[in-house]
N, C-alpha and C positions, 0 to 999 in steps of 0.2 A: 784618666789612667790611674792604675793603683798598684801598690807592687804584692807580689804573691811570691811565695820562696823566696825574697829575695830579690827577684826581677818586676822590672814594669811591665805591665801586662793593657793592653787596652781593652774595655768593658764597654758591652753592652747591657742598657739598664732596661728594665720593663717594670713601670708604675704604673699599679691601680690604687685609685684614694676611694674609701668608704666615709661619708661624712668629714671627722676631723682625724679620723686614721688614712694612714698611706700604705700601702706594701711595697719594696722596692726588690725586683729579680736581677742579680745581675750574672749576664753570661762572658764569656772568657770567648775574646770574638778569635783567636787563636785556637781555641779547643773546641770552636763551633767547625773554624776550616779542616781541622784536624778530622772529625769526624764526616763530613762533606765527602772525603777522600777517601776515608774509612768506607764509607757506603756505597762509593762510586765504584771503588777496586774490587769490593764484593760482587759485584753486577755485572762491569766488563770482561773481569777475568774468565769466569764461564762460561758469557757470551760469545766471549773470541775465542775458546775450545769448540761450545757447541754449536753455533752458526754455519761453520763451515762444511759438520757433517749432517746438519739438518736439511741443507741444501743438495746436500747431495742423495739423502736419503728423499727428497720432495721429489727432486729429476728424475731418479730412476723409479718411485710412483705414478707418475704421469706419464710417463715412456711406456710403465707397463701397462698403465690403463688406457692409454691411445694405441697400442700395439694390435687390437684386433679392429680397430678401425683402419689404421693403416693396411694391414692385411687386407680389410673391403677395399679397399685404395686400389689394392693393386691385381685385388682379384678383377676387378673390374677396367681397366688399363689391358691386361688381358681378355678382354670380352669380345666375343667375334659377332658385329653387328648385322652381320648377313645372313647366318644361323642361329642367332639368339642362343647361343651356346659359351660358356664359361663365367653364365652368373657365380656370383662365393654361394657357398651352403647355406645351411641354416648355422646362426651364429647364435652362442650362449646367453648373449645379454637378450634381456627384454628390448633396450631400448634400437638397440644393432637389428634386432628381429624385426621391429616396425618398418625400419628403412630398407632393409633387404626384403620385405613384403611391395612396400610402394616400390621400390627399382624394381623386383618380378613385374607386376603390374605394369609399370612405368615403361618397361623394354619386350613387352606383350603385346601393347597398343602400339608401339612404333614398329613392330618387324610386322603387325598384320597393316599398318598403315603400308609400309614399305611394299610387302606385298602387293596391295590394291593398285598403288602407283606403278609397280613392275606389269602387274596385268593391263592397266589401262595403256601403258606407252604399247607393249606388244600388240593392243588390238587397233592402237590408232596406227604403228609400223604396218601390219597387217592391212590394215583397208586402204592406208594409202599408197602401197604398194601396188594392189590391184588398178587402179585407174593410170596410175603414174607408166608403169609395166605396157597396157592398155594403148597408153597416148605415144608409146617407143613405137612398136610396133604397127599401130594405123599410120600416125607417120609415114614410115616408111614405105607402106603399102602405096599411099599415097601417093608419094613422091614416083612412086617405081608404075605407079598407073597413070598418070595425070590423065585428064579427059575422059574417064572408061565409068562404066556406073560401079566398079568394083572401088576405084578412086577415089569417087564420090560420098561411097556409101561409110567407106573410110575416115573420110574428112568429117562425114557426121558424125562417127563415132569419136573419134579425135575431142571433137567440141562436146561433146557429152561426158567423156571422162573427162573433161577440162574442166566443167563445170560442179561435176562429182565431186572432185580434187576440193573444189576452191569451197564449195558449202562444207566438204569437212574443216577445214581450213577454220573458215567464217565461223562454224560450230565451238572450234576451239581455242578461239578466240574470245569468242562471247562468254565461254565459260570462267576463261582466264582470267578477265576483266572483272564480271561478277564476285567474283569468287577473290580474287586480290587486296589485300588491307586495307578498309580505307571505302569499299566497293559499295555496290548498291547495301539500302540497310533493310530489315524485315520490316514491313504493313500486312495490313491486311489485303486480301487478293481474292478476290470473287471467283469459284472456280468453275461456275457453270458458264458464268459470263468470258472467261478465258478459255476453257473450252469450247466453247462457241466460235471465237474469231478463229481460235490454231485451226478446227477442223474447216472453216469454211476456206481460209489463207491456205492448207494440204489440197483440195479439192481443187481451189484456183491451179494453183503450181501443176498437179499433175496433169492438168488440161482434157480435152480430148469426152469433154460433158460429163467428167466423173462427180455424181451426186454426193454433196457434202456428207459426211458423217453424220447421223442423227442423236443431236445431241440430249439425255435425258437427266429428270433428279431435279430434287429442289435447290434452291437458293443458299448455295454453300460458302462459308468464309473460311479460308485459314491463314494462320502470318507465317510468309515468307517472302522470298526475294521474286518479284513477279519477272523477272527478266529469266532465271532459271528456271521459275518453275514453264515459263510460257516454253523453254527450250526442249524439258523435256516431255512435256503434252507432246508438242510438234514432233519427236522422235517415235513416239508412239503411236499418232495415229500417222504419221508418214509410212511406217513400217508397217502397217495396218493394211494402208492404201498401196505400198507396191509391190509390196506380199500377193496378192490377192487377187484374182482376175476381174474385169473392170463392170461387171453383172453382179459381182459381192456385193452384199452390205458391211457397212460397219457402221456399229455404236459407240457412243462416250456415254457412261454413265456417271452421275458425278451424286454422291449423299452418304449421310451416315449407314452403318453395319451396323448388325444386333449387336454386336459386341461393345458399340459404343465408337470406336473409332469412324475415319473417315475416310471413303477413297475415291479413287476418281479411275476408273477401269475402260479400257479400250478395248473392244471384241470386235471380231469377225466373223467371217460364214467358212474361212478359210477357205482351199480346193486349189491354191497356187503355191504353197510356203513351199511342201518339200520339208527338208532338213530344219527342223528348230534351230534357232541358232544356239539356244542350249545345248542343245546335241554336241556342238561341234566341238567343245570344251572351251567356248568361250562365248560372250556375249554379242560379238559384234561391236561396233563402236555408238550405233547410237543405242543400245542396251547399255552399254556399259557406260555412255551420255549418264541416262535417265538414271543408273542404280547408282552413278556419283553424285546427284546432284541430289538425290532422295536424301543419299550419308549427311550432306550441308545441309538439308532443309528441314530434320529431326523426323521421316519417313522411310519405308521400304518399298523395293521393286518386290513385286512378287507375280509370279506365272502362274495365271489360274488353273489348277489342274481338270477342272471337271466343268465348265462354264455350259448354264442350262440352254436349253438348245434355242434358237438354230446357231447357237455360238457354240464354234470351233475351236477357235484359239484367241488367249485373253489372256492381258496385262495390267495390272492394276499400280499405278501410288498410293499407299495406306500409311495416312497418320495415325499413330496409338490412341488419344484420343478424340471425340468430336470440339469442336472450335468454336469459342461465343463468341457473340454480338451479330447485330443485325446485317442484312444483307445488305451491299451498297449497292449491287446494280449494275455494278460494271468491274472489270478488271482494274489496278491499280495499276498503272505504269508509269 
């Protein structure tokens, strides 16, 4: 301690020695606190003015700049998912425009998804109306005959749409199964050799010495789920075979197109269909089977419009492109 004015004052010394010289600094550790508070009051005090409007001036920045996403918030809150009606505009940012391109996009593939679903339930209520409707009525016939051949002929029918009934049933089941999280997974699938069993197992079924379908085409591979694809062959040449008067032929043709792709097409001689079932503004269920199962398996159903003769009426699944690796020889299942 040392006095200064007059007063004691406590020091802080700071030595540096050079050789046989020293320097010695000494600070006033009261005029060091002094300025400490000096430098501290310059800092806080405009802090504590302008902190509280800088926050306020930050909040309503980010209010304004979340204000047109909020907007998309609630454009789309309003969005009617049934008519794909009340997407938001076109919005000013770049970055708003991306997301409101994917949401178009994004609620494009769901209303035509929706769609597909609304059309498949209508056409499976449709066919299983017909047998169900069918089974009311012979019934009763039945019942109101017993003994008579009209009775009889009834009670056949009965068991005919019962069975009708129960392979739609089975059909949509197997699809359901397939097709469920978790389900069969994709291999390779030999597709001459799976057309081979569907068309001989349709020929078995429909009885009565109908000669199998003549299966042609090389030794074709593609990957999917063999359980689907066997479902919708069998829809095809089923619909082939009871189309058709039982003197028709029917072909499966299975190999690549010039164009590189691959298909596997079911013809007829027709002279029994009648009404396409295109015609009728809808596919029918197992059309509409086979053009579901085409969307899961990366294919399309398509209606041959002009199939060279003596084919009449003709159905094809076409994969986009042709499918490597060797042929195994048989179906995968």
């Amino acid at each position: 301690m040392l006095p200064l004015a007059g007063e004691v004052r406590t020091w802080r010394w700071f030595v540096a020695g050079h050789g046989a010289r020293r320097v010695a600094v000494g600070l006033d550790v009261s005029r060091h606190a002094e300025l400490g508070r000096d430098v501290a009051e310059h800092l806080v005090r405009p802090a504590v003015v302008l902190l509280p409007l800088v926050a306020l001036l930050l909040g309503w920045a980010i209010r304004r700049g979340l204000a047109p996403l909020s907007a998309l918030a609630e454009a789309l809150q309003r969005f009617d998912a049934d008519t794909a009606r009340g997407l938001p505009p076109a919005q000013r940012y770049d970055e708003l425009q991306r997301v409101q391109r994917a949401l178009h996009a994004l609620v494009e593939r769901l209303h035509a998804l929706w769609q597909r679903e609304r059309r498949f339930t209508s056409d499976v209520a449709h066919e299983l109306r017909s047998p169900l409707t069918a089974l009311v009525w012979q019934a009763r016939l039945a019942r109101l005959q017993v003994g008579t051949p009209a009775g009889e002929a009834a009670l056949q029918t009965v068991e005919r749409e019962a069975l009708r009934a129960g392979e739609i049933l089975t059909q949509l089941l197997a699809l359901a199964r397939a097709d469920a999280p978790g389900g069969e997974a994709a291999q390779p699938v030999a597709l001459h050799a799976l057309a081979q069993e569907v068309a001989d197992e349709c020929a078995t079924a429909m009885g009565g010495g109908r000669t199998p379908p003549e299966v042609q085409g090389p030794p074709t591979v593609v990957r999917g789920r063999p359980t689907l694809l066997r479902l919708a062959l069998r829809n095809l040449v089923d619909n082939a075979l009871r189309h058709t008067p039982a003197q028709s032929r029917v072909a499966v043709r299975v190999g690549p197109r010039t164009d590189g792709a691959v298909a596997v097409e079911v013809l007829d001689e027709g002279g029994g269909r009648g009404e396409a079932p295109a015609d009728r503004g809808g596919l029918g269920l197992g059309l509409t089977l086979v053009q579901r199962i085409a969307e899961h398996e990366g294919a399309r159903l398509e209606r041959l419009a002009s199939p060279s003769p003596p084919w009449a009426t003709g159905y094809a699944l076409v994969w986009p492109s042709a499918p490597t690796g060797p042929e195994t020889g048989a179906a995968s299942r």
